[in-house]
Backbone as JSON Lines, residues from 0, in Angstrom:
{"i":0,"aa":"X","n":[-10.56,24.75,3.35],"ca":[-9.67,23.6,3.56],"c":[-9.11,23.16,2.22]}
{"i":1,"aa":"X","n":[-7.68,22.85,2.02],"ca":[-7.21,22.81,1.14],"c":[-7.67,21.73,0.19]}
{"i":2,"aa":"X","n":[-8.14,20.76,1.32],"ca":[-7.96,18.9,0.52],"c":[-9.57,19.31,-0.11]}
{"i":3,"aa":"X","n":[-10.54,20.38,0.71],"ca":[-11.9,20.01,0.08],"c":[-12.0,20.37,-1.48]}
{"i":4,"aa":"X","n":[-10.93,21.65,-1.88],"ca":[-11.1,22.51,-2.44],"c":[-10.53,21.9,-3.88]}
{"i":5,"aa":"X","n":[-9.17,20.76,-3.44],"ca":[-8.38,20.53,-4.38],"c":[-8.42,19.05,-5.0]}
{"i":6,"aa":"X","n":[-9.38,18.65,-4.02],"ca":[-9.27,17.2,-4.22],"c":[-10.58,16.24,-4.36]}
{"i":7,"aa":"X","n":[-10.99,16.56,-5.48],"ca":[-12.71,16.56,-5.87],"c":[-13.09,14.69,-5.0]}
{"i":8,"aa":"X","n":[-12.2,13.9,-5.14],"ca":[-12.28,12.14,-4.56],"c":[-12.35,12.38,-2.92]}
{"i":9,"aa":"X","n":[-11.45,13.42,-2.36],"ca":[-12.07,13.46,-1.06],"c":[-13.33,14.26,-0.93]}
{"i":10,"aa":"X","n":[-13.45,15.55,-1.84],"ca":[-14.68,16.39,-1.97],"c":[-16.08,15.66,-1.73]}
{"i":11,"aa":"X","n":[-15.93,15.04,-3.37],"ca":[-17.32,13.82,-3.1],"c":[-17.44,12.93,-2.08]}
{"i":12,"aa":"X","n":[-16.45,12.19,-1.21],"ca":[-16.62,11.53,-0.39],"c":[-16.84,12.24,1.07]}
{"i":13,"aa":"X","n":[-16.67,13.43,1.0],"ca":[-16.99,14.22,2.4],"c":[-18.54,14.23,2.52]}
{"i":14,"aa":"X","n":[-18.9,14.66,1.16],"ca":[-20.17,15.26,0.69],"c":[-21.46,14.14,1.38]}
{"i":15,"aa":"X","n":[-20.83,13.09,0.54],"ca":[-21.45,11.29,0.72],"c":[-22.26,11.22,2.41]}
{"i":16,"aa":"X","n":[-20.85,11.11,2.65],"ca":[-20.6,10.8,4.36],"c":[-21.43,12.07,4.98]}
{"i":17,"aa":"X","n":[-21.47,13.39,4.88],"ca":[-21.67,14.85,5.46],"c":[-23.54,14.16,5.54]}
{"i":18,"aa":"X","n":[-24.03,13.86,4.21],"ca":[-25.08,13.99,3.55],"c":[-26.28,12.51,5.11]}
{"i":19,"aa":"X","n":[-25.25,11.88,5.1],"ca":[-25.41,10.5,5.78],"c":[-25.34,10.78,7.74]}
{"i":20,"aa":"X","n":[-24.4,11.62,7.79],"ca":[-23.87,12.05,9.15],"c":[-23.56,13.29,9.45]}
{"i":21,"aa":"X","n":[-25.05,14.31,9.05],"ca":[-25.19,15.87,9.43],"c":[-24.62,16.49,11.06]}
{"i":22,"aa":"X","n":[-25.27,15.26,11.93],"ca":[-24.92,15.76,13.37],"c":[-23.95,15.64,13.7]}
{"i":23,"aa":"X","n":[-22.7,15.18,13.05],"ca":[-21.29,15.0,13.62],"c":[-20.16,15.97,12.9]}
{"i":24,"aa":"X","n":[-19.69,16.25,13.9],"ca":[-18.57,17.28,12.7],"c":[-17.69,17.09,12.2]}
{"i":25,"aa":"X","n":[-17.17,17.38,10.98],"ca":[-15.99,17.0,10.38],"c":[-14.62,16.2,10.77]}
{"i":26,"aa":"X","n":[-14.43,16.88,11.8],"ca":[-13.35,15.53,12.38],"c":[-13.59,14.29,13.15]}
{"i":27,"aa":"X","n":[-14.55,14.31,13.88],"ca":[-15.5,12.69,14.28],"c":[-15.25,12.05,12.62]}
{"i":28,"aa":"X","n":[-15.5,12.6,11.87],"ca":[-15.75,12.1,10.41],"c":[-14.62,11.41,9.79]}
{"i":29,"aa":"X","n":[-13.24,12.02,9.73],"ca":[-12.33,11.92,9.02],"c":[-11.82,10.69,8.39]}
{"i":30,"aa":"X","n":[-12.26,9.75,9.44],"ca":[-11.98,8.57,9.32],"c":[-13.36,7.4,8.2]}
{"i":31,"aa":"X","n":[-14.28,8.05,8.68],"ca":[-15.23,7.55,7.61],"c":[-15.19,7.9,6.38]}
{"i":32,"aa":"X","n":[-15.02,9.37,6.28],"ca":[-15.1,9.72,4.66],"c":[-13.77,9.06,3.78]}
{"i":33,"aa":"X","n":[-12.42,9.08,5.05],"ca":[-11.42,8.22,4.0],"c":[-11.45,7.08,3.84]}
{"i":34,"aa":"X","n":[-12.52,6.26,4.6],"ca":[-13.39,5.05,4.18],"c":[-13.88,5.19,3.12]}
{"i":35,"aa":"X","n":[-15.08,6.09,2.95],"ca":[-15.67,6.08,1.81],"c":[-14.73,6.63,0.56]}
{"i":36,"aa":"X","n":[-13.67,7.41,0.67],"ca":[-12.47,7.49,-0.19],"c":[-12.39,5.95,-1.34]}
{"i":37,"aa":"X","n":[-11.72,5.22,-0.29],"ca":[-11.26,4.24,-0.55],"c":[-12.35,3.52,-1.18]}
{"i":38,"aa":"X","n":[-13.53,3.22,-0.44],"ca":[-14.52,2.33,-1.06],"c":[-14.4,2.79,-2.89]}
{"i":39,"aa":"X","n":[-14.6,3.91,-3.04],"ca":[-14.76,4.74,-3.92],"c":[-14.27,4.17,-5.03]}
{"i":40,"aa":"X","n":[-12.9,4.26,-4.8],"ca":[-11.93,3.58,-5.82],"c":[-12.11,1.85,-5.75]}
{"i":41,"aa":"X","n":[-11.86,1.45,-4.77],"ca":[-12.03,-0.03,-4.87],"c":[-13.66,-0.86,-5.85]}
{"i":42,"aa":"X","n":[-14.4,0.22,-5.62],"ca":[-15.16,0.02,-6.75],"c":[-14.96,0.2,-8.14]}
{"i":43,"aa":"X","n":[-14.72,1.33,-8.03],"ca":[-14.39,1.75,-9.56],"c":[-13.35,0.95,-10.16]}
{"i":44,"aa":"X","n":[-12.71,0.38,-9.75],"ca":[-11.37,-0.64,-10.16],"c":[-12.42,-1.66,-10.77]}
{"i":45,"aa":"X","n":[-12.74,-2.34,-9.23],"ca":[-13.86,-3.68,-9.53],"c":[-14.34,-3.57,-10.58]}
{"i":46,"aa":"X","n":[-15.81,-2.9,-10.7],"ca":[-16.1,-2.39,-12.36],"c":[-15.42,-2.51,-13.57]}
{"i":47,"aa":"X","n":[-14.8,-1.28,-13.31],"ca":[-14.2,-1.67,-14.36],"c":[-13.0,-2.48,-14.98]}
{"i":48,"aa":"X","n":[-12.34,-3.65,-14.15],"ca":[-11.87,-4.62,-14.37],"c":[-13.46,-5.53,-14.95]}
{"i":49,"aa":"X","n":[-14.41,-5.45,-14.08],"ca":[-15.05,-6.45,-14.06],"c":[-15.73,-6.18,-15.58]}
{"i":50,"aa":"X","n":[-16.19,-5.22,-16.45],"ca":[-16.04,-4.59,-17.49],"c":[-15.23,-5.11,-18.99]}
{"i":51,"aa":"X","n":[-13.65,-4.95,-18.59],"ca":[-12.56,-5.45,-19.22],"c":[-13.35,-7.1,-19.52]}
{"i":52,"aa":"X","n":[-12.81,-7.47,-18.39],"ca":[-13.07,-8.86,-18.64],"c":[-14.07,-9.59,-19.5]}
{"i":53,"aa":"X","n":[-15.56,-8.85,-19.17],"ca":[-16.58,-9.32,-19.99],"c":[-16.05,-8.93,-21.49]}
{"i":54,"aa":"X","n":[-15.63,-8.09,-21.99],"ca":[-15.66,-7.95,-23.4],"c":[-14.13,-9.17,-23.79]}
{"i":55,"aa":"X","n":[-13.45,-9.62,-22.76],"ca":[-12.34,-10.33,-23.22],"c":[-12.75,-11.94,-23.23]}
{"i":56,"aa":"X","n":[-12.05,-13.0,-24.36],"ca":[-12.42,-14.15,-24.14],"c":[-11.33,-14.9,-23.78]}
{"i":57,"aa":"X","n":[-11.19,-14.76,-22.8],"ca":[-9.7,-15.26,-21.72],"c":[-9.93,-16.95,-21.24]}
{"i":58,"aa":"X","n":[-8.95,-17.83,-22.03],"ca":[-8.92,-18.8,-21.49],"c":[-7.84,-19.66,-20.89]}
{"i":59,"aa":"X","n":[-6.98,-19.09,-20.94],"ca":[-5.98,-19.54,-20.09],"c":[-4.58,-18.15,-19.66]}
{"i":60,"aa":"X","n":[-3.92,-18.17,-18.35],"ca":[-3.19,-17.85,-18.44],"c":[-2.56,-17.08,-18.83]}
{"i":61,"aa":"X","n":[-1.89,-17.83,-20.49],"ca":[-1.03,-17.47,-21.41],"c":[-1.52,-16.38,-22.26]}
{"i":62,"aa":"X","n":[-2.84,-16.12,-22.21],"ca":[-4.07,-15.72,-23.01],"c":[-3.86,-13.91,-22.35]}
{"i":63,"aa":"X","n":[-3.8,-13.96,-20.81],"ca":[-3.74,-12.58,-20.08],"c":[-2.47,-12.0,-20.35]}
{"i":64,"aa":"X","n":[-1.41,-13.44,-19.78],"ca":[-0.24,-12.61,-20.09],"c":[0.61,-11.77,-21.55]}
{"i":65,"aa":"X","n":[-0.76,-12.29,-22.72],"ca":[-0.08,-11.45,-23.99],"c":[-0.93,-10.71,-24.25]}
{"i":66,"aa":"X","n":[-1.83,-10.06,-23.34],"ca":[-2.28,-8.92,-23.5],"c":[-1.54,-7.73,-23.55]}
{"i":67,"aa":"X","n":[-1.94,-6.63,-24.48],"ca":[-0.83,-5.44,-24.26],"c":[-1.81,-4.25,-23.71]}
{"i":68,"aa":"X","n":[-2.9,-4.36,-22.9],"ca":[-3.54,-3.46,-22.65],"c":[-3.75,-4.26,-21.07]}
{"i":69,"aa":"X","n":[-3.69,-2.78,-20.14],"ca":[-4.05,-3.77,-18.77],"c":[-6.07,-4.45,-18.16]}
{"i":70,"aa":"X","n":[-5.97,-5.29,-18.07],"ca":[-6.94,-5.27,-17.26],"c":[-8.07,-5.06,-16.36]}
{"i":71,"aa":"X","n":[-7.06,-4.93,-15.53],"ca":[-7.14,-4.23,-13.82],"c":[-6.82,-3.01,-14.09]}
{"i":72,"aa":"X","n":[-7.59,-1.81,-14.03],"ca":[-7.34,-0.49,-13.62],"c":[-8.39,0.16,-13.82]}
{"i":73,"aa":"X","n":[-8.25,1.54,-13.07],"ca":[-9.4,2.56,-12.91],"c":[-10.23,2.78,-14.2]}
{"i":74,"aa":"X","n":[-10.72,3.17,-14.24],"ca":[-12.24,4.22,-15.19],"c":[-11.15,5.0,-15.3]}
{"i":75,"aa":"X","n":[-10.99,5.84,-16.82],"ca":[-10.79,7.07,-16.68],"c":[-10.61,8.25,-16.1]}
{"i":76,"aa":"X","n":[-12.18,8.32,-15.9],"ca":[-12.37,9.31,-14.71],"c":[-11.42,9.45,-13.07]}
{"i":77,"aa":"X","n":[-11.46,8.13,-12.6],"ca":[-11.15,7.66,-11.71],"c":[-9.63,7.61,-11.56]}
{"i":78,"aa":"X","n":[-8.82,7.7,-13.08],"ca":[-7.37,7.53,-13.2],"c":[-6.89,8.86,-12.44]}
{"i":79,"aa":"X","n":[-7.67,9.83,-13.14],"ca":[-7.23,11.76,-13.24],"c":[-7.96,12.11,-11.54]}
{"i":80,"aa":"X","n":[-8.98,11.55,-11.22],"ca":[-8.99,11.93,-9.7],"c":[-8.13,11.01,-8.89]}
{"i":81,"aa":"X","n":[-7.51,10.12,-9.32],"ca":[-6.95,9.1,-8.19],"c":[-5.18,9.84,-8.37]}
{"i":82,"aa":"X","n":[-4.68,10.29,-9.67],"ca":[-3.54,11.43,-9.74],"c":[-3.85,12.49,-9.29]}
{"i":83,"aa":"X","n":[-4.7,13.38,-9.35],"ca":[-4.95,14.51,-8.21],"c":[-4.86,14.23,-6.81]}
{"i":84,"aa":"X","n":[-5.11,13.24,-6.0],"ca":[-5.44,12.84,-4.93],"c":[-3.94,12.17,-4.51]}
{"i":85,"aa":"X","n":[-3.12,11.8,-5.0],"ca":[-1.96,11.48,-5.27],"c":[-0.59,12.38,-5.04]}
{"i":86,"aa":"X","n":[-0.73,13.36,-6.38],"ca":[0.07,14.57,-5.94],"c":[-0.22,15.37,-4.8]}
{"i":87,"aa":"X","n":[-1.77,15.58,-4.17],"ca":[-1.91,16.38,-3.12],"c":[-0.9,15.44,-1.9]}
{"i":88,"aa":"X","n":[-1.29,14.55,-1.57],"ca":[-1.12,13.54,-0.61],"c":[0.65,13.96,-0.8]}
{"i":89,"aa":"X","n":[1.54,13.49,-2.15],"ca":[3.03,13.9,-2.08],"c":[3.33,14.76,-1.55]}
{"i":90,"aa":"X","n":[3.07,16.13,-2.19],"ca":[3.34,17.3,-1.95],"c":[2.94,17.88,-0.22]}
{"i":91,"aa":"X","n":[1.94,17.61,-0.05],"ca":[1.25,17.84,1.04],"c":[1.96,17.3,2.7]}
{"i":92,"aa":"X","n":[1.85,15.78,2.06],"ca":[1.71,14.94,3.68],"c":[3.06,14.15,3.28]}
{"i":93,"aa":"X","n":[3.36,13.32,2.7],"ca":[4.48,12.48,2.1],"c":[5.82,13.1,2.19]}
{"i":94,"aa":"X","n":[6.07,14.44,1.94],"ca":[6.98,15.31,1.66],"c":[7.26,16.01,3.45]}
{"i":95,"aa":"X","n":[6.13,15.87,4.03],"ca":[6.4,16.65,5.46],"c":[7.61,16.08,5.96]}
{"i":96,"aa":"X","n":[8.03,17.1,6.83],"ca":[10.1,16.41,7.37],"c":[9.25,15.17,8.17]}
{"i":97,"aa":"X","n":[8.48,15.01,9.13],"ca":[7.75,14.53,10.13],"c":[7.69,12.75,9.18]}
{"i":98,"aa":"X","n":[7.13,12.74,8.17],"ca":[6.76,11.95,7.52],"c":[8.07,10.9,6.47]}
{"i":99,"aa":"X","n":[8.47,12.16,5.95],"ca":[9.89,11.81,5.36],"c":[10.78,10.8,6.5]}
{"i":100,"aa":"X","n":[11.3,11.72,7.68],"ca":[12.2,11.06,8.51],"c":[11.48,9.43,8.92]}
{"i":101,"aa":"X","n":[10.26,9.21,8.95],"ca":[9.62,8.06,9.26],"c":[9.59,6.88,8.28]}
{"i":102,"aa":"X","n":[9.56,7.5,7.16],"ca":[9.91,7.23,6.05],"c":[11.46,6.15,5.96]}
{"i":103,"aa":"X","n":[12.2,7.44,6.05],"ca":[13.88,7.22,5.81],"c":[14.01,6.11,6.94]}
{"i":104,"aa":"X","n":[13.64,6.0,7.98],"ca":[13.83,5.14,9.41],"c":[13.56,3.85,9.04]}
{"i":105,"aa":"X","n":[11.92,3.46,8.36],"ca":[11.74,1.99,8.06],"c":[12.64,1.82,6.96]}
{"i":106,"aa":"X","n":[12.73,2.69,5.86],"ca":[13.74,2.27,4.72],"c":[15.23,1.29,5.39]}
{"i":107,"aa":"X","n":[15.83,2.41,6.57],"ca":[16.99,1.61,6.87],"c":[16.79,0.58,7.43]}
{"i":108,"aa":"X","n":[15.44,0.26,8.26],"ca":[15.19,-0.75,9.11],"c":[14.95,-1.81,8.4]}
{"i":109,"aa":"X","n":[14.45,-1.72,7.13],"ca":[14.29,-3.17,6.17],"c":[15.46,-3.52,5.3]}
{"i":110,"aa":"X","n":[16.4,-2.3,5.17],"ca":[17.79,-2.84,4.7],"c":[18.47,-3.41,5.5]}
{"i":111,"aa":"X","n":[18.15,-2.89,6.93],"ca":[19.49,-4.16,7.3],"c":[18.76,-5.31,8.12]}
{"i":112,"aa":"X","n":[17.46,-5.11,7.6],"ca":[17.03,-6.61,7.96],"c":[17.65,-7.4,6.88]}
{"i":113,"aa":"X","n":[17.34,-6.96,5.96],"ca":[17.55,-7.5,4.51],"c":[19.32,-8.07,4.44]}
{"i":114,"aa":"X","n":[19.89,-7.1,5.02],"ca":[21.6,-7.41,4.89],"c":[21.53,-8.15,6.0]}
{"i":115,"aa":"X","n":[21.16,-8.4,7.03],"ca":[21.25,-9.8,8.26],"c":[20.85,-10.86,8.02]}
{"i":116,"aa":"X","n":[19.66,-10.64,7.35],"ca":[19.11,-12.08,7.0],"c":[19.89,-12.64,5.55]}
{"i":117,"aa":"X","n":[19.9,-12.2,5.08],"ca":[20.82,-12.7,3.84],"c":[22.5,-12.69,3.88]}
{"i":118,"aa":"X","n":[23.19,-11.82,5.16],"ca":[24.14,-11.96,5.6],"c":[24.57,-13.44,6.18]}
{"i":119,"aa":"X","n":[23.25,-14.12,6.85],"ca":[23.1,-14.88,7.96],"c":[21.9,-15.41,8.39]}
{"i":120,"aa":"X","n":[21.66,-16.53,7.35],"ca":[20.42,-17.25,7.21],"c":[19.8,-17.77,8.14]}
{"i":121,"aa":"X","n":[20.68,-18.11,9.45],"ca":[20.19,-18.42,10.26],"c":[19.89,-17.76,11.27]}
{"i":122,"aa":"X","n":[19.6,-16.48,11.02],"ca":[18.62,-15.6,11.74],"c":[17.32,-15.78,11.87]}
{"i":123,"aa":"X","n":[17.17,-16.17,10.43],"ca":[15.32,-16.44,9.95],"c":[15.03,-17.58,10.87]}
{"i":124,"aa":"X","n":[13.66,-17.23,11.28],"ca":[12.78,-18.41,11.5],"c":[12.72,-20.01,11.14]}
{"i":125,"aa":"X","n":[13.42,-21.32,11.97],"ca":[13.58,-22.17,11.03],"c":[12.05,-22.26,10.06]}
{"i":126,"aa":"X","n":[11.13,-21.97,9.78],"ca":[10.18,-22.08,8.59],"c":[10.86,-21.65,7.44]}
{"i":127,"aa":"X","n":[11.76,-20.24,7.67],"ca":[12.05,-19.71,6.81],"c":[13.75,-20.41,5.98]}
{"i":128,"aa":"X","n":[14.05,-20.46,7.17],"ca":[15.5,-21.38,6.49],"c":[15.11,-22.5,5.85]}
{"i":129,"aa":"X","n":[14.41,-23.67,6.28],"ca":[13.5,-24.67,5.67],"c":[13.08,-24.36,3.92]}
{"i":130,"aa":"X","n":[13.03,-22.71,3.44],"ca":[12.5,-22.92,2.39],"c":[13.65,-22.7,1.4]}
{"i":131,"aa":"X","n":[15.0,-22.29,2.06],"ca":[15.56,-22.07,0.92],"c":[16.22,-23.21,-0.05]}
{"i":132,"aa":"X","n":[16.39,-23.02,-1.41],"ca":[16.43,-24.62,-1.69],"c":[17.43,-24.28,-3.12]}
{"i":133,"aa":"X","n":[17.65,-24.49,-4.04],"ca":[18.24,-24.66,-5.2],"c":[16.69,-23.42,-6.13]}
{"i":134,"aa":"X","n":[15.76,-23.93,-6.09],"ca":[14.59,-23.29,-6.95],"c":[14.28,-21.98,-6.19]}
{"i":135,"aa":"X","n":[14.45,-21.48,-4.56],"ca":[13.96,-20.71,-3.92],"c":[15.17,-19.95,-3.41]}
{"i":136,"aa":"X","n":[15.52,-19.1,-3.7],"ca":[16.97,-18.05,-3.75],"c":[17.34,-17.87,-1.59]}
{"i":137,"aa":"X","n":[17.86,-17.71,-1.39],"ca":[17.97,-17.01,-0.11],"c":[17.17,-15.72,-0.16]}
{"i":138,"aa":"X","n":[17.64,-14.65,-1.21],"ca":[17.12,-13.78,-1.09],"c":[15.74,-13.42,-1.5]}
{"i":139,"aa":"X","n":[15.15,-14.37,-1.97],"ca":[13.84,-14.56,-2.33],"c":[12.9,-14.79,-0.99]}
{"i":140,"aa":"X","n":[14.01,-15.55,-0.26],"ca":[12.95,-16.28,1.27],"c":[12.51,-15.02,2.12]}
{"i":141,"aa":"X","n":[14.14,-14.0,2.23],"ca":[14.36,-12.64,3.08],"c":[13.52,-11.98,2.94]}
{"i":142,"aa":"X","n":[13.3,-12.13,1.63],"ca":[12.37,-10.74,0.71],"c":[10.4,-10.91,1.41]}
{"i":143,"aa":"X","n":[10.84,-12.25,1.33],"ca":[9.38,-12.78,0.98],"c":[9.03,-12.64,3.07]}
{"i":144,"aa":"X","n":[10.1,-12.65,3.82],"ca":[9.89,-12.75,5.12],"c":[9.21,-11.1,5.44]}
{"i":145,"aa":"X","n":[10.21,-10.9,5.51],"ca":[10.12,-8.96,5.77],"c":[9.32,-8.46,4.94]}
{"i":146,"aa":"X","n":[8.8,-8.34,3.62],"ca":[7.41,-7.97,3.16],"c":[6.26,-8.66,4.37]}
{"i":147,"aa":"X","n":[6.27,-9.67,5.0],"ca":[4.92,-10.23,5.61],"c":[4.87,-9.45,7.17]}
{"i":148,"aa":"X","n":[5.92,-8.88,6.74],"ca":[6.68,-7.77,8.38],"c":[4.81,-6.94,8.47]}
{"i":149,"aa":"X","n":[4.65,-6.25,9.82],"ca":[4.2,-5.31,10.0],"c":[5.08,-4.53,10.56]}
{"i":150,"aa":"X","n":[4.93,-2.55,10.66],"ca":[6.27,-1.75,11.15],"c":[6.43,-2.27,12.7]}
{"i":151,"aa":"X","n":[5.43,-2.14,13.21],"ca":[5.86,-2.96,14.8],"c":[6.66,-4.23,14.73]}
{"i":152,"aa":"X","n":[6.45,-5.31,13.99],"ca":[7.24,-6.84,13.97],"c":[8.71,-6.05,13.47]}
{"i":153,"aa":"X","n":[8.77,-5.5,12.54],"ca":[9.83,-4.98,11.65],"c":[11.24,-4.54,12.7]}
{"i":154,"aa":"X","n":[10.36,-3.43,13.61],"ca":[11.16,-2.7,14.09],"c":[11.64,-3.47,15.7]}
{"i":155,"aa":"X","n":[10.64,-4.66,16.05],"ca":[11.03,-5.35,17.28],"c":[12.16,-6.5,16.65]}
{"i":156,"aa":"X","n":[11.82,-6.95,15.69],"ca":[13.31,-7.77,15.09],"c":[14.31,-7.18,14.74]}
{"i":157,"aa":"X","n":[14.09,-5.69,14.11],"ca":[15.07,-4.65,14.4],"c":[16.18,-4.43,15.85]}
{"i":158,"aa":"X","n":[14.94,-4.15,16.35],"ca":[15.56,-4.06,17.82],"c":[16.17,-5.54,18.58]}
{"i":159,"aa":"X","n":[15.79,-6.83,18.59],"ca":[16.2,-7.9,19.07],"c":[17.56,-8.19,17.96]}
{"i":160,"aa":"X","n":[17.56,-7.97,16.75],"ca":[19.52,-8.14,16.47],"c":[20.11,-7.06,16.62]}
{"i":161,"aa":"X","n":[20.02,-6.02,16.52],"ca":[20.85,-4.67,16.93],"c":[20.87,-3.97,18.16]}
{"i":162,"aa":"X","n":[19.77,-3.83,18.91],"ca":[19.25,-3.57,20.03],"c":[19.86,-1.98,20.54]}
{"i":163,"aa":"X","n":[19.08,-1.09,19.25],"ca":[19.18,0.38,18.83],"c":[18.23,1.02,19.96]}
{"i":164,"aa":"X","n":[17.06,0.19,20.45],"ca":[16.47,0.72,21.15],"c":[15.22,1.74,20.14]}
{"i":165,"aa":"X","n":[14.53,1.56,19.41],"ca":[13.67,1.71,18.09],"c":[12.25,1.04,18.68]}
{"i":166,"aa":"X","n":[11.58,1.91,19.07],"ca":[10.17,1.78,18.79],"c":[9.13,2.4,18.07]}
{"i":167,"aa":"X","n":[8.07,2.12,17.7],"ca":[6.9,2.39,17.16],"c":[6.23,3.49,18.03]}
């Protein structure tokens, strides 16, 4: 299998999970080990942010933001397996036509949310018209609406102003 062979972050995490859940076979699994994937990294971040920090004497703010070194980020180690795991995933799954076209579909679906709602403010939700103000841009409100989108909400407000007929 390509991902076991090439991709030491899913490797170890198969291994983890395999080691934990002998009687089940690999695909019952898939979903746990890219659990334990993830855990993986979300630790290693933690750490070593949590790491950073202790050696820093941060007291305000102003103090983080003139840092010229980041913070928050992987271990080393963790940088070069989390870019291996990365390019496989591009090349691999990201790049499939299947994936791409799904891809290209929400892209247009959040542009012309983006061009309706900022075309025509009063599309938004009055919560959302409510916020725009002199300090809070229109397109700041749009932005800030449709990021809180999930692809199902996305593509049913899609479908209720254009009515393309677009489902999930």
């Amino acid at each position: 299998h390509d991902l076991d062979s090439h991709v030491a972050l899913w490797a170890n995490a198969k291994h983890t999970i395999r080691s934990k859940y002998a009687q089940y076979p690999d695909d019952d699994l898939k979903y746990v080990i890219n659990s334990a994937l993830i855990s993986s990294q979300v630790s290693d971040l933690v750490t070593t942010t949590l790491s950073h920090l202790s050696t820093l004497d941060i007291g305000s703010l102003d103090q983080i933001q003139a840092l010229t070194s980041p913070v928050v980020e992987f271990s080393t180690q963790m940088k070069k397996d989390n870019q291996v795991l990365r390019q496989f995933l591009f090349t691999r799954f990201y790049s499939h036509t299947t994936i791409y076209r799904m891809n290209q579909k929400g892209r247009a679906v959040i542009r012309a949310l983006f061009e309706a709602f900022s075309g025509d403010p009063k599309l938004l939700p009055e919560s959302h018209q409510a916020r725009i103000s002199a300090e809070v841009s229109k397109e700041r409100v749009v932005a800030d609406y449709i990021a809180g989108m999930t692809d199902s909400y996305a593509f049913a407000e899609y479908e209720s102003l254009f009515g393309m007929g677009l489902t999930v």
